[in-house]
C-alpha positions in Angstrom: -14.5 31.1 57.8 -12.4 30.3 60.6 -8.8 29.7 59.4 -6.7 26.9 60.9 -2.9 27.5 60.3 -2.3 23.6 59.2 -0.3 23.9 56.3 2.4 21.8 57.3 0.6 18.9 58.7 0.5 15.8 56.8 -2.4 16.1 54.0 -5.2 13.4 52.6 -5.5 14.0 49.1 -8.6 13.7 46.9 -7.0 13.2 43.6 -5.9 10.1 42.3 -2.9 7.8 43.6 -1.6 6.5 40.8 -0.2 2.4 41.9 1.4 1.5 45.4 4.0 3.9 44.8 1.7 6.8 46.1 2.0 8.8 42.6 -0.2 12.1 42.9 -2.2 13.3 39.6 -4.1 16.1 40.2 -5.7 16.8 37.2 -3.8 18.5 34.6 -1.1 20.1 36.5 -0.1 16.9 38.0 3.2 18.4 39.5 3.0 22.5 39.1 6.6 22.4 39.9 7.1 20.5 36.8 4.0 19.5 35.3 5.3 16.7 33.4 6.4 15.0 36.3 3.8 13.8 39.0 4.6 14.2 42.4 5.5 11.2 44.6 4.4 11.7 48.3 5.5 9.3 51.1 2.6 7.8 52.8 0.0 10.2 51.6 -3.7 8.7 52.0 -6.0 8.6 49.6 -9.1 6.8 50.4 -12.7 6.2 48.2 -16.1 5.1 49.4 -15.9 1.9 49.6 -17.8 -1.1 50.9 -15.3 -1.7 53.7 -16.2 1.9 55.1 -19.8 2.5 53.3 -21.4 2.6 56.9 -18.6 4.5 59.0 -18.5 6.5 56.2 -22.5 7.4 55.9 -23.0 7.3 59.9 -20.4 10.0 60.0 -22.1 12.0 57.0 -25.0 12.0 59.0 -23.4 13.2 62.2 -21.9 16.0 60.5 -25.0 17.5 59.0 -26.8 17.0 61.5 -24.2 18.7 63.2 -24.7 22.0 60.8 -28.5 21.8 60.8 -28.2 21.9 64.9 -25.5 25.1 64.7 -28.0 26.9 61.7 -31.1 26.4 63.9 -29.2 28.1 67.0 -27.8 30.9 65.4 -31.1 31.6 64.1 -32.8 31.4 66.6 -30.5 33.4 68.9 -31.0 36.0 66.8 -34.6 35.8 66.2 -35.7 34.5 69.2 -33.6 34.2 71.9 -29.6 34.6 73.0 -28.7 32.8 75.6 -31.5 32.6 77.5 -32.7 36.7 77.8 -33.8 38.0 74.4 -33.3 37.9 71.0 -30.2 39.1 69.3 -31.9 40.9 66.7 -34.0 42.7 69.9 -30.1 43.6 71.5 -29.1 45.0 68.1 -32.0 47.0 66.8 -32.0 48.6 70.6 -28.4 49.0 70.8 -28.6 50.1 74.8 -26.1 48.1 75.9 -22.4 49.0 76.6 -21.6 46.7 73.5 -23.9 48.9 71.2 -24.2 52.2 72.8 -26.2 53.7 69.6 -27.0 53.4 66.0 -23.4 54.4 64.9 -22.1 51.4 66.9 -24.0 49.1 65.4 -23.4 50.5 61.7 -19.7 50.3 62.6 -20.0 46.8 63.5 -22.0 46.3 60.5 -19.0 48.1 58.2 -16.1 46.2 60.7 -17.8 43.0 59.4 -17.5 44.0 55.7 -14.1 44.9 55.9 -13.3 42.0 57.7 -14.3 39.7 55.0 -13.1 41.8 51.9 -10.1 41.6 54.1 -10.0 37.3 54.6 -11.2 36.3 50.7 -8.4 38.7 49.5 -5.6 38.2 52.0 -6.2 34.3 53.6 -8.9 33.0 51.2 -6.8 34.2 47.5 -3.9 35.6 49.2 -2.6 32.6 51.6 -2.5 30.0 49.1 -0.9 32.3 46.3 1.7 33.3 48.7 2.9 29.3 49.6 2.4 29.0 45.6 4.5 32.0 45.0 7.3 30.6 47.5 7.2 27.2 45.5 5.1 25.3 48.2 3.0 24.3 45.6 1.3 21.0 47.3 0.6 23.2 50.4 -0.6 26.0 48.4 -3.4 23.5 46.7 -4.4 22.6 50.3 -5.0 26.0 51.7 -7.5 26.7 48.9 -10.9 26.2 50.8 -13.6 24.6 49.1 -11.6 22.8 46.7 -12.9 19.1 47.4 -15.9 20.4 45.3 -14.1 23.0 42.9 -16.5 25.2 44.7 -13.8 28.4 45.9 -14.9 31.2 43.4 -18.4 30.5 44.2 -17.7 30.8 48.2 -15.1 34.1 47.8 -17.7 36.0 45.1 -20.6 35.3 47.6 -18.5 36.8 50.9 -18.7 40.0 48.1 -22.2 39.9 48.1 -22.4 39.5 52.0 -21.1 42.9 51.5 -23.2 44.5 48.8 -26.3 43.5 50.8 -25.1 44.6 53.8 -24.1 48.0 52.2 -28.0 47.9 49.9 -30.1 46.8 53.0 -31.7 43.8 50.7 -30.8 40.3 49.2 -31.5 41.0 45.5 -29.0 43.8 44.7 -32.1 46.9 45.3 -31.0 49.7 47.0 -33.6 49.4 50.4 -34.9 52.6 51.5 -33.9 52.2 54.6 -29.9 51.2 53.8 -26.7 52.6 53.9 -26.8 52.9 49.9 -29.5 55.2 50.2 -27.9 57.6 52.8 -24.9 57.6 51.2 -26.3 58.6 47.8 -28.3 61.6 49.0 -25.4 63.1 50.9 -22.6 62.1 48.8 -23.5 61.0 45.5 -19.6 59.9 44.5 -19.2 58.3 48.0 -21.9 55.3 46.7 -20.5 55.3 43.5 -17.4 54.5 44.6 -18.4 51.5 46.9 -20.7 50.3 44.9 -17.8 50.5 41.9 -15.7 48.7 44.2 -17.7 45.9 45.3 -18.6 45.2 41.7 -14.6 45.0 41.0 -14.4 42.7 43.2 -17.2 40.6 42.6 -16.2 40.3 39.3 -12.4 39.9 39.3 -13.1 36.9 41.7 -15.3 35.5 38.9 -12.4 36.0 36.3 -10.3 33.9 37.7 -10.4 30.6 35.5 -11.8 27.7 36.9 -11.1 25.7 39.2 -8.9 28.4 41.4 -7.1 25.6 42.9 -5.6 25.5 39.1 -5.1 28.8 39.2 -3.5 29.8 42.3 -0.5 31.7 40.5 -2.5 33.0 37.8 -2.6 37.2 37.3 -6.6 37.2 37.6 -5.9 36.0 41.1 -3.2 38.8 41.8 -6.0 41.2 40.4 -8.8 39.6 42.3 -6.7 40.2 45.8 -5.7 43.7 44.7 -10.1 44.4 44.6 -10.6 43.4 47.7 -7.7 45.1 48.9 -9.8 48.4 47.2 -13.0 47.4 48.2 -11.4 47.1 52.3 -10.1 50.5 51.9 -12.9 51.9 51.0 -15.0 50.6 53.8 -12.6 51.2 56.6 -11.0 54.8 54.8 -14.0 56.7 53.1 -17.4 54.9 54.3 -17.0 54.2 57.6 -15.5 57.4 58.7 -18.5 59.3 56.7 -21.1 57.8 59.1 -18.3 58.3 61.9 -19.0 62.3 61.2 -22.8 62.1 60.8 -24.0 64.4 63.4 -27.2 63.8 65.6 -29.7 65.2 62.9 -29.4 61.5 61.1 -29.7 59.4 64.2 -33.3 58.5 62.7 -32.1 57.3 59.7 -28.9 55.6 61.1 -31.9 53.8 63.5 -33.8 52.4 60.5 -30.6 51.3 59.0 -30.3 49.1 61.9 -33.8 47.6 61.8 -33.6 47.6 58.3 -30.0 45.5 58.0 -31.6 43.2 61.5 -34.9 42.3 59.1 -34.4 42.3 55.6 -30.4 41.5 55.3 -29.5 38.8 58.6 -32.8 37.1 59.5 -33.6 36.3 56.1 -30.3 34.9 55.4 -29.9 33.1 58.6 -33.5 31.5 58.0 -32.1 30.2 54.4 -29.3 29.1 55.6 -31.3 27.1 58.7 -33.9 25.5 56.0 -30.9 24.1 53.4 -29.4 22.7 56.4 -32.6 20.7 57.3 -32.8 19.8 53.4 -28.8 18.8 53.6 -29.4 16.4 56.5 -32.1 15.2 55.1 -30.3 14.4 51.4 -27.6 12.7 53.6 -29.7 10.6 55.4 -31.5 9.6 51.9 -27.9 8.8 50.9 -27.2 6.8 53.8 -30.7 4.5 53.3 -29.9 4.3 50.1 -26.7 4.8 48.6 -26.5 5.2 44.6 -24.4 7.5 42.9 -27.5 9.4 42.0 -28.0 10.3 46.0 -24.5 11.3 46.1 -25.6 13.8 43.8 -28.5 15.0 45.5 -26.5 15.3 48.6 -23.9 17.2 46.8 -26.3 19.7 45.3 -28.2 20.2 48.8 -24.3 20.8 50.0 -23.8 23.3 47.2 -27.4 25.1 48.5 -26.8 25.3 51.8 -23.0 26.7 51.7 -24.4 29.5 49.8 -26.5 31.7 52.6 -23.5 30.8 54.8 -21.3 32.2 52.6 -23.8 35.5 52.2 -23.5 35.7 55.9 -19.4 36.2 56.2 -19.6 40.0 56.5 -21.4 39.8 59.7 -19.7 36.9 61.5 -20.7 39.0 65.2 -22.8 38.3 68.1 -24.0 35.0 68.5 -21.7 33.0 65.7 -18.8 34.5 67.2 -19.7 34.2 71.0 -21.3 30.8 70.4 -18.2 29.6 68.6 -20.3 28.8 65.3 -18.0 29.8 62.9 -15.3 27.4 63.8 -18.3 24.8 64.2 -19.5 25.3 60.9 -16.5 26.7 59.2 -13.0 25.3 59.9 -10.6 25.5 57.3 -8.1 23.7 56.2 -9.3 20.5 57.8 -7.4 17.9 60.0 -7.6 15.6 57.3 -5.6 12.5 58.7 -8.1 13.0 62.0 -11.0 12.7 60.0 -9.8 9.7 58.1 -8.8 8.1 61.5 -12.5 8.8 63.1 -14.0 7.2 59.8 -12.1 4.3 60.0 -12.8 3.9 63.7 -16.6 4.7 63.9 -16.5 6.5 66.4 -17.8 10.2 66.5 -18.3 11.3 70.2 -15.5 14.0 69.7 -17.3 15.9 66.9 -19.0 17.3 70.0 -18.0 19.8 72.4 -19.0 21.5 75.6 -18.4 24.7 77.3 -15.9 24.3 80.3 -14.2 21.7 77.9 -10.0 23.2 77.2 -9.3 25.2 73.9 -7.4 21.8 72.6 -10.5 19.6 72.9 -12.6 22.3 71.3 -10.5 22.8 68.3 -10.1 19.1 67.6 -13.8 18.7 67.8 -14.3 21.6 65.1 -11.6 20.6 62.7 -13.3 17.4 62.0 -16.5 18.3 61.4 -18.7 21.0 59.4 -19.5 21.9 56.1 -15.5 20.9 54.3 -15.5 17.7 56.6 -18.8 17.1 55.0 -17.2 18.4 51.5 -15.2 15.8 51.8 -16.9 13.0 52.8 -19.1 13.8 49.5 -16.8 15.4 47.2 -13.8 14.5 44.8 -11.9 16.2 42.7 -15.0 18.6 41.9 -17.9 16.0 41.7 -20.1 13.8 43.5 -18.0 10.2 44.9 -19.0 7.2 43.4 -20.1 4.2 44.8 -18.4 1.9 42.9 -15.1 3.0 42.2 -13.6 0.6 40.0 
């Protein structure tokens, strides 16, 4: 996830306004500074599908996703076929000869840089940023820097950047230990050295999960304190125990730290980056089905092929390197919070040129093109309050 610092721009809300005097409910905890008292915000916006938008609102769905399938197709293909033109990235990686990978260990300390980058993010930006606004009583900014939280979707996203993790660390996708992994190095050299990462990705896997649902509820809640205090573990115990272990690996292992490599490059990224390139085909095509057709029921399909596709992406997070990051598909795909009043302004104006961008084009044109589209632009567009929008409103 790329993290925009937006917190004090003016917000869109998706909960309910409650009569012209811009009233706020959010659920239960209309006001959590005093949650008997909703919150009146001056000239917030609140807007639903509607007939008066239907078609802005459905051409821009459709520009969005195709938006993503375009981005999941490159970055797959970069890696599996080729980068920018020479070969593929998966080819640069497994041979690590170039003065970016000068070896295996390079590569497996890109691998662990990436997992203790995102234990890192869901604990201290993903839990930790909106906890720390809630904790200073910025309670409305504290709900918006929750990501995910048009579709109540967060502790699925933050438990899944764990598991981008634990299948980097197992070499595999359905939580086996690969032969050819990190797992299984570690454990025939240092038994208690896997125990221990695998103890702490299972923390805090689960402590994510034990926060009650929706997190955006829960912001302030202990479970969330705890669930930042794993990741905070698990990070240490990548970037102070594991990663110097295969820092002192002398040059007996280089075999094994070579089929590590190939192992993470085939059975861990392509897979996952294939996945994640077909449910972003099935997304576009849900939201053009949507478009042709819109019923509440297609809202729901597009919401569930939504729901499908953000999960590889999140599965990917620990290894956010190489083409994502050089091709800027992160940010593309990722941006987070969202520019919410410049989405609502391109909806109402139909027009969607600026979605796109260009190399050569400044770093001001680029980031206004990414915080108005990908996947919480598209959350948006067919999300409130946790479910699927309605057509008819009223």
């Amino acid at each position: 996830m790329k993290l925009n610092r937006l917190f004090g721009s003016p917000l869109l809300c998706g909960c309910a306004l409650l009569a012209s005097s811009a009233f706020i409910s959010c659920g239960s905890d209309d006001n959590p500074d005093n949650p008997d008292t909703p919150v009146e915000i001056v000239d917030s916006k609140n807007i639903d599908y509607s007939e008066e938008y239907a078609s802005s609102w459905h051409n821009y769905s459709v520009n969005v996703a195709q938006l993503l399938a375009n981005d999941s197709k490159n970055l797959y293909e970069s890696w599996n076929t080729s980068y920018e033109g020479g070969d593929a990235f998966k080819n640069i990686f497994r041979n690590h000869n170039t003065s970016a990978y000068t070896g295996a260990l390079a590569c497996i300390e890109e691998i662990l840089d990436g997992c203790s980058d995102i234990a890192n993010e869901v604990g201290e930006a993903k839990i930790g940023d909106p906890r720390d606004l809630y904790m200073h009583r910025k309670y409305e900014e504290a709900l918006y820097a929750v990501e995910s939280w048009y579709s109540w979707h967060s502790r699925d996203d933050y438990s899944n950047n764990i598991l981008s993790i634990r299948n980097s660390y197992l070499g595999s996708l359905d939580n086996t230990t690969s032969a050819g992994s990190m797992a299984a190095l570690v454990k025939s050299e240092n038994a208690a050295l896997d125990t221990k990462v695998r103890e702490a990705i299972t923390a805090a896997y689960d402590a994510i999960l034990n926060i009650p649902q929706p997190f955006r509820n829960n912001i302030g809640s202990d479970e969330a304190e705890k669930a930042m205090n794993a990741c905070a573990d698990l990070d240490d115990v990548i970037t102070k125990e594991l990663k110097p272990w295969f820092q002192n690996l002398d040059a007996k292992y280089d075999d094994r730290l070579n089929a590590i490599v190939e192992n993470y490059v085939d059975v861990v990224v392509l897979p996952t980056y294939k996945s994640l390139m077909e449910r972003n085909q099935t997304l576009l095509q849900a939201v053009k089905d949507l478009a042709s057709a819109p019923s509440d029921a297609n809202f729901k399909k597009a919401c569930d092929a939504w729901l499908s596709s953000r999960e590889p992406w999140e599965k990917s997070e620990a290894f956010l390197f190489g083409p994502v990051d050089a091709l800027g598909l992160d940010p593309n795909m990722d941006s987070w919070p969202l520019d919410q009043d410049a989405i609502v302004n391109h909806l109402k104006s139909g027009n969607f040129d600026d979605l796109n961008w260009a190399d050569g084009d400044d770093d001001d044109k680029v980031e206004a093109a990414q915080n108005i589209r990908g996947f919480h632009t598209l959350e948006f567009l067919l999300f409130k309050d946790g479910q699927p929008r309605k057509v008819n409103n009223k």
